[in-house]
C-alpha positions in Angstrom: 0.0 0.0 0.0 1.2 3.2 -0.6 2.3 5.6 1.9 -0.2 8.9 2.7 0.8 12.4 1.6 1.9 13.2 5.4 3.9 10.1 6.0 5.2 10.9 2.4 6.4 14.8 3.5 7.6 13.3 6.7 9.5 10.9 4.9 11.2 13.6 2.1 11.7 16.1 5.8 14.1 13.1 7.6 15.5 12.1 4.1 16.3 15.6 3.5 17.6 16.7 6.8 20.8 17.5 7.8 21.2 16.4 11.2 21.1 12.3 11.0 18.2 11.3 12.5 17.7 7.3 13.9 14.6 5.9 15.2 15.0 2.9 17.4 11.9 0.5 18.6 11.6 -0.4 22.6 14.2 -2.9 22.0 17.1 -0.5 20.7 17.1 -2.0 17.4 17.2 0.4 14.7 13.9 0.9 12.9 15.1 4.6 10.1 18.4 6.1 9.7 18.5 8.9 7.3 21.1 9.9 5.4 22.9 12.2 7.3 23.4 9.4 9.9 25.0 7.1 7.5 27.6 10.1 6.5 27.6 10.5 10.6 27.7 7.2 11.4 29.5 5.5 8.2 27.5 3.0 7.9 24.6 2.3 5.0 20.9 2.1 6.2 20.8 -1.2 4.6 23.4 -2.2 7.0 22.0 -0.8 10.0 18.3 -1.7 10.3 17.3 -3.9 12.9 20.7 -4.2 14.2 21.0 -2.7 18.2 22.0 1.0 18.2 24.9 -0.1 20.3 25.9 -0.5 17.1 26.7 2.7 16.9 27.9 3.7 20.5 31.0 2.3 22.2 32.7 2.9 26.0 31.0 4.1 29.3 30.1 7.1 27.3 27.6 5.2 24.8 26.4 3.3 27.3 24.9 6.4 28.8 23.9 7.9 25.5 21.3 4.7 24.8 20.1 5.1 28.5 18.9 8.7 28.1 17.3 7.6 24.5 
């Protein structure tokens, strides 16, 4: 099914954006990553999605950054 127009300008706002934006599920796996996170990040959506956002984060200080999330 096709997606409605405000999930399709939602869609175009995070692809276009230029802070990376992730959205995680209750789990901390990955759900979106636009493509300012993959220039961020340095990895490819593709690569990313449903992987744990630890993925992402390493040391004491990531482990606090996915706490406050």
């Amino acid at each position: 099914m096709a997606a409605s127009k405000p999930e399709s300008i939602l869609a175009a706002i995070v692809a276009s954006a230029v802070d990376g934006i992730i959205v995680i599920d209750a789990r901390g796996r990955i759900e979106a990553f636009n493509p300012a996170a993959e220039r961020l990040f340095g990895y490819n959506e593709t690569d990313v999605i449903g992987r744990n956002v630890n993925l992402l984060v390493n040391g004491a200080s990531g482990i606090a950054v996915v706490r406050a999330i």
